[in-house]
Backbone as CSV, one residue per row, in Angstrom:
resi,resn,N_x,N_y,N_z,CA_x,CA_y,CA_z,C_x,C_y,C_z
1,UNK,0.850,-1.174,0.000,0.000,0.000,0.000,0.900,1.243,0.000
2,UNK,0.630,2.517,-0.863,1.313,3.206,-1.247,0.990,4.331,0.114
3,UNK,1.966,5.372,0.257,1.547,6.489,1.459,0.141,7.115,0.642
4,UNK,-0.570,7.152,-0.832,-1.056,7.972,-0.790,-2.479,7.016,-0.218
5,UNK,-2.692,5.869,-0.803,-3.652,4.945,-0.133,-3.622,4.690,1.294
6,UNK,-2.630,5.142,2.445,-2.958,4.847,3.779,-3.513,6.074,4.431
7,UNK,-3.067,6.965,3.092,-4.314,8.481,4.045,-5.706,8.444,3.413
8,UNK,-5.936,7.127,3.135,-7.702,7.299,2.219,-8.252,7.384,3.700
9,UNK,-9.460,7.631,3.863,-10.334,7.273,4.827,-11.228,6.103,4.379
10,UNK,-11.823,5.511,5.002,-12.694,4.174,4.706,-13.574,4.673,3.504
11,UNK,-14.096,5.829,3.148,-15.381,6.111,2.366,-14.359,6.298,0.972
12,UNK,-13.258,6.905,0.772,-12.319,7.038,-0.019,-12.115,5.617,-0.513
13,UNK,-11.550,4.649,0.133,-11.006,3.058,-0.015,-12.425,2.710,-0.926
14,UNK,-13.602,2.809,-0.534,-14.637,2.260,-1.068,-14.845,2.657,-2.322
15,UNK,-14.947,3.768,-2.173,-14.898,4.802,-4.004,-13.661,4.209,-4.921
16,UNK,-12.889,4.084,-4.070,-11.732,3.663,-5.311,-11.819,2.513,-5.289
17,UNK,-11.869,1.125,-4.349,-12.546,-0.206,-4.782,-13.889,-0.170,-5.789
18,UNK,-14.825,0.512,-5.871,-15.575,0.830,-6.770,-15.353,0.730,-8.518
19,UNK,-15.071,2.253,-8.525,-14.401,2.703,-9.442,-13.506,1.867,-9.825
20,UNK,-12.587,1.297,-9.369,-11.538,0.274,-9.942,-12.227,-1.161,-10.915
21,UNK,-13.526,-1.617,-9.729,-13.759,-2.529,-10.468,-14.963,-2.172,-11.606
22,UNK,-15.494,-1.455,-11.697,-16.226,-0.852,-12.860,-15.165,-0.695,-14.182
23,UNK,-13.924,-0.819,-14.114,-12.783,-0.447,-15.598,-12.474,-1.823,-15.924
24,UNK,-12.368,-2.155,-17.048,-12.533,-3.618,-17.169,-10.982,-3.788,-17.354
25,UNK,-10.746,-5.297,-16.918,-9.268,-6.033,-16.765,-8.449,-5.385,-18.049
26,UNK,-8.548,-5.576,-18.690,-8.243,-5.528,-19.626,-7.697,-3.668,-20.242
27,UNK,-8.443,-2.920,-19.829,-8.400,-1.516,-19.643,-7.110,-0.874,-18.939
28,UNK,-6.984,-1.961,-17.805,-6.332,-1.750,-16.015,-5.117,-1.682,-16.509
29,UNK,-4.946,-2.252,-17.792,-2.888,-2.961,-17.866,-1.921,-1.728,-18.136
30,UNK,-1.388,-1.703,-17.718,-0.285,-0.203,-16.879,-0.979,0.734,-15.964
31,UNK,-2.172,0.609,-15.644,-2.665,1.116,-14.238,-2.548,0.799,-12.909
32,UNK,-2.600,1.811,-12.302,-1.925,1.643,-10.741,-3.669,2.255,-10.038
33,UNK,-3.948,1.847,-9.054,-5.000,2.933,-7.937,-4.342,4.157,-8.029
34,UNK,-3.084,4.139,-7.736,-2.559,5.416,-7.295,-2.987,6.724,-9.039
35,UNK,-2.823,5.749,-10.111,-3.563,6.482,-11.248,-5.105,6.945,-11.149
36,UNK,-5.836,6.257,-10.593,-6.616,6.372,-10.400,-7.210,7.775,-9.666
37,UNK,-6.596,7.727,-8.434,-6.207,8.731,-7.416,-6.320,9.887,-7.625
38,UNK,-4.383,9.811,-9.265,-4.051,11.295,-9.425,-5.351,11.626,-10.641
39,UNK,-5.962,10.919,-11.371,-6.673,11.331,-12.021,-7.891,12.403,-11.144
40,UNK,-8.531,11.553,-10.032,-9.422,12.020,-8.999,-8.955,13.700,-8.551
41,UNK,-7.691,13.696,-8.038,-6.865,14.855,-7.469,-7.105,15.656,-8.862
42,UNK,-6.548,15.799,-9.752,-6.604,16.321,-10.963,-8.485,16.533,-11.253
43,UNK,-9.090,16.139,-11.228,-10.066,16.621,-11.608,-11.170,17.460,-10.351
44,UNK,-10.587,17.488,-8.942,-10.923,18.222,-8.112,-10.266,19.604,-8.511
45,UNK,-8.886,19.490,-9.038,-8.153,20.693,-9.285,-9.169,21.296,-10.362
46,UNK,-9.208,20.845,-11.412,-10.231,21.269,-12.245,-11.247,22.295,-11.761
47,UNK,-11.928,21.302,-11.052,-13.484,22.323,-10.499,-12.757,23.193,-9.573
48,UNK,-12.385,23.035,-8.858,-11.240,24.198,-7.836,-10.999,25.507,-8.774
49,UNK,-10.442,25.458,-9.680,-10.086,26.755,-10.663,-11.556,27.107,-11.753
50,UNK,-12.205,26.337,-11.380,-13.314,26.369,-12.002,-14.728,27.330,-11.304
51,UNK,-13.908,27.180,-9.996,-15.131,28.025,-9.002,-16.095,27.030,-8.460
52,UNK,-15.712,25.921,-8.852,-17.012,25.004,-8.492,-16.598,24.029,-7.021
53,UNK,-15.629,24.347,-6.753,-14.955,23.770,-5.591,-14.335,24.340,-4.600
54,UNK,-14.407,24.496,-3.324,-13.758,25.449,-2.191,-13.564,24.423,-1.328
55,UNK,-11.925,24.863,-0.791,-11.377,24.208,0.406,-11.236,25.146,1.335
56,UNK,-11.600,24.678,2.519,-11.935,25.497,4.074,-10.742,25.472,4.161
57,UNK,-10.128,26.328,5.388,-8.784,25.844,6.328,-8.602,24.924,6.644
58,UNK,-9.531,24.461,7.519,-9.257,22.835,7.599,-9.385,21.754,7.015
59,UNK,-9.479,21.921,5.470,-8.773,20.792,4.427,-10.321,20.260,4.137
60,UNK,-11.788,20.578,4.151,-12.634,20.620,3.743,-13.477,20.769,2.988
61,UNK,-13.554,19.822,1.725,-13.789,20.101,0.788,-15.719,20.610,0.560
62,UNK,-15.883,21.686,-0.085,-17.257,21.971,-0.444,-17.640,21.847,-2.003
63,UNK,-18.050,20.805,-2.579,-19.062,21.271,-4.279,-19.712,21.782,-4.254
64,UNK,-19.522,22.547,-5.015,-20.627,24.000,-5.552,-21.073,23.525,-6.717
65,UNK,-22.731,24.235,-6.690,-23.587,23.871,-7.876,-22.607,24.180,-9.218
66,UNK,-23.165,23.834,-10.109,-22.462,24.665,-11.474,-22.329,22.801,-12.683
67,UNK,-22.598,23.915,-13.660,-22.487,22.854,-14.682,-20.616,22.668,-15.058
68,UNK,-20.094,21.123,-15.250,-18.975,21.126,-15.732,-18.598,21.261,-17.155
69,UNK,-18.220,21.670,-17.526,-17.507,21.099,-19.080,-16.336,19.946,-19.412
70,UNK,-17.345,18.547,-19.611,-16.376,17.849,-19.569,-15.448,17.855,-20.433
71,UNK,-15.417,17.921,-21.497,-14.630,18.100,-22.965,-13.514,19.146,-22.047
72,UNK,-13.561,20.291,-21.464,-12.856,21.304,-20.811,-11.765,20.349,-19.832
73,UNK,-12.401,19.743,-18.626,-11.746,18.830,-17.682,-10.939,17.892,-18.063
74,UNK,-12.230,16.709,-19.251,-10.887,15.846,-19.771,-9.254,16.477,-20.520
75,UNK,-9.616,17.597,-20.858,-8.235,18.237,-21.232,-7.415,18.683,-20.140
76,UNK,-8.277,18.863,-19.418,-7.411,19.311,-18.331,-6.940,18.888,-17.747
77,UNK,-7.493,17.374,-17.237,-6.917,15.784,-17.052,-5.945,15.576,-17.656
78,UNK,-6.157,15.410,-19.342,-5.274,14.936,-19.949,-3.588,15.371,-20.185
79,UNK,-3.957,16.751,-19.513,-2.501,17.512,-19.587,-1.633,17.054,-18.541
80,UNK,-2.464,17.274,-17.171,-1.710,17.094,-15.699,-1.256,15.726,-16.086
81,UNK,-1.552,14.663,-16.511,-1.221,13.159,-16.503,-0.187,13.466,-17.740
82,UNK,0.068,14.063,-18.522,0.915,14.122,-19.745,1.795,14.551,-18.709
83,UNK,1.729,15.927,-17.776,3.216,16.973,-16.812,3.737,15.841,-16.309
84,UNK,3.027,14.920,-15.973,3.424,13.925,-14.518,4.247,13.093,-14.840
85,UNK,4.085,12.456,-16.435,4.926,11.704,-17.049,4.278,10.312,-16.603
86,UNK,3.164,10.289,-16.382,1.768,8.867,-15.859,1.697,8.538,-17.030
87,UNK,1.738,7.348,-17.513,1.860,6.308,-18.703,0.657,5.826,-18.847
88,UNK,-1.070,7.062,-18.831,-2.367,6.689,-18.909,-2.577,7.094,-20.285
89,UNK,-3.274,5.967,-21.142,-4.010,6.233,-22.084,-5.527,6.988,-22.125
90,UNK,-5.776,7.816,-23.021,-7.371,8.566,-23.184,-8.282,7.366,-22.402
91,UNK,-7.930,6.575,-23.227,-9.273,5.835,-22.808,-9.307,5.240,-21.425
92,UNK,-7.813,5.253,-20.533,-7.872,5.052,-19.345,-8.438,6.802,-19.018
93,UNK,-8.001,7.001,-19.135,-8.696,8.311,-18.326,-9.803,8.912,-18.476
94,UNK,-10.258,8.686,-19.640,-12.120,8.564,-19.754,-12.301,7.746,-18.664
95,UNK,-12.322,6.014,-18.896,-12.962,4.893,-17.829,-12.918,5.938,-16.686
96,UNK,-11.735,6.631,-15.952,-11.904,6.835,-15.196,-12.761,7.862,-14.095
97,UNK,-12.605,8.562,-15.419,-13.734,9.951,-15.337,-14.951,9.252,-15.515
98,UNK,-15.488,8.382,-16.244,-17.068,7.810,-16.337,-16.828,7.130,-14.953
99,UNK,-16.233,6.213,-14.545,-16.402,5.601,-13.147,-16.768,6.401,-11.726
100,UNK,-15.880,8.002,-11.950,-16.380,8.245,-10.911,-17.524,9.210,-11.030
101,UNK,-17.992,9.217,-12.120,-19.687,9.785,-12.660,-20.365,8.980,-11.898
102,UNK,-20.432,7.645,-12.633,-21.290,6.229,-12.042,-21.537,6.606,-10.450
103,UNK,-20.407,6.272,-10.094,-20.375,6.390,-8.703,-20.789,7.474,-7.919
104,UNK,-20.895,8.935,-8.000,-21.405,9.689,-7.672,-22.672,9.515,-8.269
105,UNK,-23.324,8.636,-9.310,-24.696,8.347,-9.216,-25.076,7.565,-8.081
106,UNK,-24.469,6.373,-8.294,-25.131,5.539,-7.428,-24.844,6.030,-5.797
107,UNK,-24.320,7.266,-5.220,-24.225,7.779,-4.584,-25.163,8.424,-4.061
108,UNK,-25.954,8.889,-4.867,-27.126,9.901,-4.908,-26.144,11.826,-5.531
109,UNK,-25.399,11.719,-5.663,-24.477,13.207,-5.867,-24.727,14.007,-6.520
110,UNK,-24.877,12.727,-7.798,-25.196,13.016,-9.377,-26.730,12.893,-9.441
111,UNK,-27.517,13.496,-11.001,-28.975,12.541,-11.168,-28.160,12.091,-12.780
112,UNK,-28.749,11.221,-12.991,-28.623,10.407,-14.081,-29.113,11.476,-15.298
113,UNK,-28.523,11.617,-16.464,-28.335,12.235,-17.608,-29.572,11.271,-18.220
114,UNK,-30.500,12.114,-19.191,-31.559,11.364,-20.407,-30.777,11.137,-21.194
């Protein structure tokens, strides 16, 4: 287990056991959780500069209403994982962005798109 997986909290561990198994085997091959992760981190950064996200002092995260632009984010994804020198393909980093859609559905977070 990596240092960034022993600071998950239990509700964190679950989201990313989730999300992990929603990307099919086959998808996974040169993926790490910890990809997973920085994708997650990276797309909080997103809404953060986006206005759609505020952190308290005490490390508290708040979502704010607001529509995203995903086409906007996945680029914005796609860059930070290009800086990092992370060996993720598009289509890993879509799966991963749709996984944690899903999951903030079945969360209640999200409502489901017509």
């Amino acid at each position: 287990m990596t240092s960034e997986e022993q600071l998950m909290t239990e509700d964190e561990r679950q989201q990313v056991d989730f999300m992990w198994n929603l990307i099919p085997d086959e998808d996974r091959k040169g993926m790490t959780q910890n990809d997973l992760l920085f994708v997650l981190d990276t797309m909080d950064d997103y809404l953060e500069e986006a206005g759609l996200l505020e952190v308290d002092e005490n490390g508290e995260i708040t979502y704010l209403d607001g529509d995203v632009d995903e086409t906007e984010q996945f680029a914005y994804v796609q860059k930070a994982v290009q800086e990092a020198g992370r060996a993720l393909t598009n289509t890993q980093i879509q799966l991963i962005m749709d996984a944690e859609m899903q999951y903030g559905i079945e969360q209640g977070y999200y409502e489901e798109e017509d």
